[in-house]
C-alpha positions in Angstrom: -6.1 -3.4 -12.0 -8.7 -1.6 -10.6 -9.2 0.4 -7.6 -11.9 1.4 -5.3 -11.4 5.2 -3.0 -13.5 5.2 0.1 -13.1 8.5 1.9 -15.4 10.8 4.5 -17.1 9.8 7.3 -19.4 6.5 7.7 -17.8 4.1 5.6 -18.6 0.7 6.1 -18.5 -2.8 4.8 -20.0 -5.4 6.3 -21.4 -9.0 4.8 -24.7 -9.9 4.7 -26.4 -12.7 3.0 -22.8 -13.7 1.4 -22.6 -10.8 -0.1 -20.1 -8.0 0.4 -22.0 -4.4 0.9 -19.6 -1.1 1.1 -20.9 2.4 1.6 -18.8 5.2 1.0 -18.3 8.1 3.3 -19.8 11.4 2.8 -19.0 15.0 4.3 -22.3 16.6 4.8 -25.5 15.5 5.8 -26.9 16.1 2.5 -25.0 13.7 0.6 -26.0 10.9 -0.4 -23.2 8.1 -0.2 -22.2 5.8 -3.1 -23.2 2.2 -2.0 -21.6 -0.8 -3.6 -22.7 -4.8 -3.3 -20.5 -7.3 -4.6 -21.7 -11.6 -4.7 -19.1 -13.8 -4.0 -16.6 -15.1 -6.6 -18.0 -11.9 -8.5 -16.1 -8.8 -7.4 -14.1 -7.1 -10.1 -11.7 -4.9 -7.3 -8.4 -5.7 -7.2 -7.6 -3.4 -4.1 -9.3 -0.6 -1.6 -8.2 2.7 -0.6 -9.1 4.1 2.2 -8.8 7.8 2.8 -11.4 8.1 5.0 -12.2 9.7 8.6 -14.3 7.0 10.2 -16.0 4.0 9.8 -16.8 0.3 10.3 -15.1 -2.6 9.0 -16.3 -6.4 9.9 -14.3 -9.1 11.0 -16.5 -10.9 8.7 -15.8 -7.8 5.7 -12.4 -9.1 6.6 -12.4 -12.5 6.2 -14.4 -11.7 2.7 -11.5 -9.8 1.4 -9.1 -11.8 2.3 -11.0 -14.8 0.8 -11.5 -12.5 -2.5 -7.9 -11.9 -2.7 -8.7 -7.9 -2.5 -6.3 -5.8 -0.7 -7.4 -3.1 1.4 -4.8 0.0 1.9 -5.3 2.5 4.4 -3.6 6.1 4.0 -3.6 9.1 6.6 -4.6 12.8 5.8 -0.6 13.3 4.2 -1.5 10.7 1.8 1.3 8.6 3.5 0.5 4.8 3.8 -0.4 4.1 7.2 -1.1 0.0 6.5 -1.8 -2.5 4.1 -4.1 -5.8 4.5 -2.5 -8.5 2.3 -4.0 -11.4 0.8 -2.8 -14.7 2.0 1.3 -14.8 1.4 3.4 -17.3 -0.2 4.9 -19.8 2.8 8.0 -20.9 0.4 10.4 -20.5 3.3 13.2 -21.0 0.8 12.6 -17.8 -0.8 13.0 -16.0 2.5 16.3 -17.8 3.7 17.9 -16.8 0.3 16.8 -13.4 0.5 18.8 -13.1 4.2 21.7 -14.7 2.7 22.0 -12.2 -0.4 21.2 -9.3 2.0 24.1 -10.5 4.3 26.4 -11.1 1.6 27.9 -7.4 1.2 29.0 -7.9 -2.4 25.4 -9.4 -3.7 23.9 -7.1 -1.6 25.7 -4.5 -3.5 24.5 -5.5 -7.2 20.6 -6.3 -6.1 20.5 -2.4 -5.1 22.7 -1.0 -8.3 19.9 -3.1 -10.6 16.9 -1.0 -8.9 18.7 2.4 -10.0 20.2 1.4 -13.1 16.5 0.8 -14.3 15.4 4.1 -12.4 17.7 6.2 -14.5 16.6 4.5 -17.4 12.8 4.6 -16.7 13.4 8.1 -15.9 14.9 9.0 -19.0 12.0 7.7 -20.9 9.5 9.7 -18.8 11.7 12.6 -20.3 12.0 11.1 -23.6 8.1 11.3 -23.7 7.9 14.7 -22.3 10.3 16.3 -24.9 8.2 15.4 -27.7 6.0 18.1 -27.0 8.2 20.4 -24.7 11.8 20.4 -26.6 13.4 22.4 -24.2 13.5 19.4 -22.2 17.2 17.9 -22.0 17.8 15.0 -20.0 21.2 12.5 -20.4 22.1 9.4 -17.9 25.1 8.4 -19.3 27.8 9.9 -16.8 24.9 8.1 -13.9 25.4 5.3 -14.9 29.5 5.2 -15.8 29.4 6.5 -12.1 26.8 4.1 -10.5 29.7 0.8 -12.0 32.1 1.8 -9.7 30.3 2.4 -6.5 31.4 0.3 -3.2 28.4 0.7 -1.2 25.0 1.5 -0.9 25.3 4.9 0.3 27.6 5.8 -3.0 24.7 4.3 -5.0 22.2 7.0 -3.1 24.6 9.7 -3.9 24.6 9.0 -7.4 21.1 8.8 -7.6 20.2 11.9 -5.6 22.7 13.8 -7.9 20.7 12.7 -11.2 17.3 12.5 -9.4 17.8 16.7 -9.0 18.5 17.3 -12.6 15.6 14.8 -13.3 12.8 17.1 -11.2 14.4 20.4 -12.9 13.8 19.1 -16.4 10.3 17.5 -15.6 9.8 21.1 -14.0 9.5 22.2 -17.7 6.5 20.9 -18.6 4.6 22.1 -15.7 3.1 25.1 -16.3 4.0 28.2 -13.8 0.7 28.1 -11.7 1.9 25.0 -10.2 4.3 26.6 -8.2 6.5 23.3 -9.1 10.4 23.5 -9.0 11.7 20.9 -7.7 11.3 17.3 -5.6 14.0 17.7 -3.8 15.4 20.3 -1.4 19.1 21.2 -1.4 19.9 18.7 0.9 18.4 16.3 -1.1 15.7 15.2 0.9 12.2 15.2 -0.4 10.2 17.7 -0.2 6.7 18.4 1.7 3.7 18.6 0.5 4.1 22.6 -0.4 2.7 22.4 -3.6 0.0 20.8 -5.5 2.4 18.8 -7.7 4.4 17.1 -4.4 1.4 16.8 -2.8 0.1 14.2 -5.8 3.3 12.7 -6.3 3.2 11.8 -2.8 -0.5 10.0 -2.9 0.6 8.3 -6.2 4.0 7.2 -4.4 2.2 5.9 -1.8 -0.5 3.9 -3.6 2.6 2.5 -6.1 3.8 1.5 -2.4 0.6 -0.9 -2.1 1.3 -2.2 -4.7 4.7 -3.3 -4.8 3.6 -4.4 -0.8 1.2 -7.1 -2.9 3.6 -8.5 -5.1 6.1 -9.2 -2.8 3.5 -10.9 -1.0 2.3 -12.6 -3.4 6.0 -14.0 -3.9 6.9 -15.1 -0.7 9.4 -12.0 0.2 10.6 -10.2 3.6 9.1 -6.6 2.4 11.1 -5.3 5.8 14.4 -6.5 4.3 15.5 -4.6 1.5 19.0 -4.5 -0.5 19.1 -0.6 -1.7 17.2 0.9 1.5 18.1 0.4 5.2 15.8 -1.9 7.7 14.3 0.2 10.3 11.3 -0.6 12.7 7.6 -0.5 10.4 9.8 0.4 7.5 9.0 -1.5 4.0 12.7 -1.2 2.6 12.1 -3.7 0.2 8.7 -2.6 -1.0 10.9 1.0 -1.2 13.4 -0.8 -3.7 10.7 -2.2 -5.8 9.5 1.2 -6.2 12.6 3.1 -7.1 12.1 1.4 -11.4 8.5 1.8 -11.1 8.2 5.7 -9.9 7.9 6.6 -13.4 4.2 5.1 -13.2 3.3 8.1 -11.0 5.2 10.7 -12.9 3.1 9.7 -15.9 -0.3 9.8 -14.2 0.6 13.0 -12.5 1.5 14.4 -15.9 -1.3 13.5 -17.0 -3.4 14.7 -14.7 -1.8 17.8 -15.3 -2.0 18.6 -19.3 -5.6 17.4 -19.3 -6.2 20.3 -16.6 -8.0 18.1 -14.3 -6.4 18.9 -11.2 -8.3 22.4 -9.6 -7.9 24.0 -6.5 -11.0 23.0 -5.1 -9.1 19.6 -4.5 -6.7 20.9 -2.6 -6.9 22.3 1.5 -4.2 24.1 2.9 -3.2 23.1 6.4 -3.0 25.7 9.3 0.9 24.7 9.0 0.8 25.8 5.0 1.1 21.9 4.1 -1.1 21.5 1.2 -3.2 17.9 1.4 -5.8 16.6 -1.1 -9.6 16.5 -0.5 -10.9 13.6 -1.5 -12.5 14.9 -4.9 -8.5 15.1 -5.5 -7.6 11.8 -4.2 -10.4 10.2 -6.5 -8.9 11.7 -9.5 -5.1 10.7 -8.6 -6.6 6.5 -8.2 -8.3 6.7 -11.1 -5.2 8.0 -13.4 -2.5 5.8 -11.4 -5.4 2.4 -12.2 -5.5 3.9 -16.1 -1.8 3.9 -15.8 -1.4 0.8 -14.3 -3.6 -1.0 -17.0 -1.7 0.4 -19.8 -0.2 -2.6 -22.3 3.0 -3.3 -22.4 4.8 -6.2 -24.7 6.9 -8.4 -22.1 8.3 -12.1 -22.8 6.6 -12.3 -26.0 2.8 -11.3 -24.0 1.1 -8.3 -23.8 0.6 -7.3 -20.0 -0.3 -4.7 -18.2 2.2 -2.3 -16.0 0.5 -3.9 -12.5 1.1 -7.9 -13.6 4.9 -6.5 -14.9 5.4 -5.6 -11.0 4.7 -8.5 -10.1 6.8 -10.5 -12.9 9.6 -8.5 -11.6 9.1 -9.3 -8.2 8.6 -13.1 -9.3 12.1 -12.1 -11.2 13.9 -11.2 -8.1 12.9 -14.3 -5.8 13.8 -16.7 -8.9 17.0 -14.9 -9.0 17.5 -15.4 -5.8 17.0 -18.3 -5.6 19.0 -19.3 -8.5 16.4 -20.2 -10.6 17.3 -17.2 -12.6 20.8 -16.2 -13.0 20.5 -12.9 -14.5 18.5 -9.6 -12.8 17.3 -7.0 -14.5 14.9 -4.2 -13.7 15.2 -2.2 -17.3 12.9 -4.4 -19.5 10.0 -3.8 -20.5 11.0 -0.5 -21.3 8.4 2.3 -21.8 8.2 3.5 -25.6 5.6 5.7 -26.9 5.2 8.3 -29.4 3.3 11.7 -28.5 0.2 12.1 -31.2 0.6 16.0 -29.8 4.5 16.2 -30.3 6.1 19.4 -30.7 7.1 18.0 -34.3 3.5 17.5 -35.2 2.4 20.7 -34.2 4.7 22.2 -36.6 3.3 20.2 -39.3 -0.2 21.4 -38.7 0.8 25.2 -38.3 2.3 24.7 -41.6 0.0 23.0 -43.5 -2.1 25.5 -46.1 -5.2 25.0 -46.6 -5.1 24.4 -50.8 -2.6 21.5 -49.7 -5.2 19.7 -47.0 -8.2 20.1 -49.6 -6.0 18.0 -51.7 -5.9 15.8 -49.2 -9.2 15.4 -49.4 -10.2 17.4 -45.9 -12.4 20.2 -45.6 -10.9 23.7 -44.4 -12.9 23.1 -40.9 -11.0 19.8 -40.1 -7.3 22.1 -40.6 -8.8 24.9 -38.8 -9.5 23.0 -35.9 -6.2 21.0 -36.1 -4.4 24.1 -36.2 -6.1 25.6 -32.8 -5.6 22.4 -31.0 -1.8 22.6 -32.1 -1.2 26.6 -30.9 -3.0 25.7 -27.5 -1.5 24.3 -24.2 -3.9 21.6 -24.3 -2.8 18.1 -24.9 -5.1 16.7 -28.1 -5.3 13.2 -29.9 -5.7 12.9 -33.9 -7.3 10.0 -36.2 -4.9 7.8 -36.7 -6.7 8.7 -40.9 -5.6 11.7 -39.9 -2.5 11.5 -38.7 -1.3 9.7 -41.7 -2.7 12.5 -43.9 -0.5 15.0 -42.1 2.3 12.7 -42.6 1.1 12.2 -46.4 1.6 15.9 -46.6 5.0 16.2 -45.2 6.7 13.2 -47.8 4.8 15.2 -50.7 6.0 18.4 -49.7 9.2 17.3 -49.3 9.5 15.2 -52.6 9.0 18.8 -54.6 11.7 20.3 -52.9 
């Protein structure tokens, strides 16, 4: 997966000679805009964002995209998705008919929408999971959400018992942001979401959006009604279904946000305060946030015996849901693949370093330098990585220390 940002004024794409030509927007007269020139059957874009303020785009730009398969996403100045241009939909008919029949039937209805949050509260958890590693204070349980979401009798019930666990979620992933955020919660007391106040809502709601695109191609791809959804309500220019599909897939964002935030990329220089103290993203910002969600997106995952990344998951899920609706498939489930991975900066292996002497690591065979190093990155803020010759020296250590206890 990998995405292009095209923001400022001027932008334009236009085809000449067969090939695709795309200049990006600038904001001042002395800049000097990226240009890009792709030949057909050779563009490596899988989709284009465009945060821009003006700018030209051919019919005949169109008809190459389309052609490409690339889709192009628009997003206004609140980082809210505005409109989507699809590649060419699937015309299985089928697919559709059942979809209307399973949102009309009450009880299926009912299940569809409970599978989308029983996967968010698990998905959820293991953003948590991965965040307590290295900030222990973190303490996050689902169990009395999900004994509660078996017995709902509608889809409103099933929003209640989401928004209830979807608070405690933002206060604990409140812990590991650090104070200058100004982060406390996603969510307001009436459980609505929040505006874009502070720099941490304001990028959740770019990466929401752009995880909105993207759910908007799958079901595309599959032959889906993105307007009719099972857990969210149709309304006029509403994508209810592409909100579903978003609901076990938020944790995507969470991650890059996260991110985004240990490495310390995110300044204030890519942020602009409104004259109605909104906070919005300039598009150094913007840039950053596409590039972690793609990293994100592209990260492996083992699924049905195949390694794939998180973007072709969505889609297999999507492929899931039509199959299942169709009856090709007579289980649903949103859980799998579930996200696993181990912190190399844990809180646990921090403590190791701190307490490793230095007469035990020369045994090791490490110099003092390599420990003293080891033991700033583990006192600091800063997220770090380790060898993995490394790692299983510190590990080395710990299983002799403990044998000669």
């Amino acid at each position: 997966m990998k995405l292009l940002l095209l923001n400022g004024h001027g932008i334009n794409m236009h085809v000449d000679g067969a090939k695709l030509h795309i200049k990006d927007g600038r904001f001042s007269t002395t800049e000097e805009p990226q240009e890009y020139v792709f030949s057909p059957k050779r563009i490596d874009i899988d989709g284009i964002i465009i945060y821009g303020k003006s700018g030209n785009l051919t019919l005949e730009a169109i008809r190459w995209l389309i052609k490409h398969n690339v889709q192009v996403s628009i997003l206004d100045w609140n980082g809210k998705l505005l409109t989507t241009m699809l590649p060419p939909e699937s015309t299985n008919l089928r697919t559709k008919f059942a979809q209307y029949h399973a949102f009309e039937d009450k009880e299926a209805r009912l299940e569809i929408a409970k599978k989308f949050i029983e996967a968010k509260f698990y998905k959820s958890k293991a953003v948590l999971d991965f965040l307590s590693q290295r900030y222990p204070e973190i303490n996050f349980d689902i169990l009395d959400g999900l004994t509660k979401l078996k017995d709902v009798k509608s889809t409103r019930e099933i929003l209640g018992v989401e928004g209830t666990l979807a608070g405690k979620y933002w206060i604990e992933f409140s812990k590991a942001v650090p104070k200058e955020y100004d982060f406390c919660n996603r969510i307001d007391q009436f459980r609505r979401a929040m505006g874009s106040g502070d720099m941490i809502n304001t990028m959740l709601n770019y990466g929401y959006s752009l995880l909105e695109a993207e759910c908007l191609k799958a079901i595309n791809s599959v032959g889906l009604d993105t307007h009719v959804g099972f857990l969210h309500e149709m309304a006029p220019s509403k994508n209810s279904l592409a909100y579903d599909l978003q609901e076990p897939f938020r944790f995507i964002v969470d991650l890059a946000v996260i991110s985004l935030i240990e490495s310390g990329a995110m300044e204030s220089k890519d942020f602009i305060r409104t004259e109605n103290y909104n906070l919005r993203l300039k598009p150094t910002g913007a840039r950053k946030i596409v590039n972690e969600f793609s990293n994100t997106l592209n990260k492996k995952v083992s699924y049905q015996g195949k390694e794939s990344t998180w973007s072709y998951v969505i889609f297999l899920k999507v492929r899931e849901l039509a199959h299942y609706l169709t009856s090709k498939k007579e289980k649903l489930d949103f859980t799998k693949p579930e996200y696993e991975i181990e912190r190399i900066d844990s809180y646990d292996i921090r403590q190791k370093i701190l307490s490793i002497s230095y007469v035990d690591w020369k045994k090791l065979g490490f110099s003092k330098g390599t420990l003293h190093y080891m033991k700033q990155n583990a006192k600091s803020d800063k997220p770090f990585t380790l060898n993995a010759h490394v790692l299983e020296r510190v590990n080395k250590w710990e299983a002799l220390v403990s044998s000669q206890r």
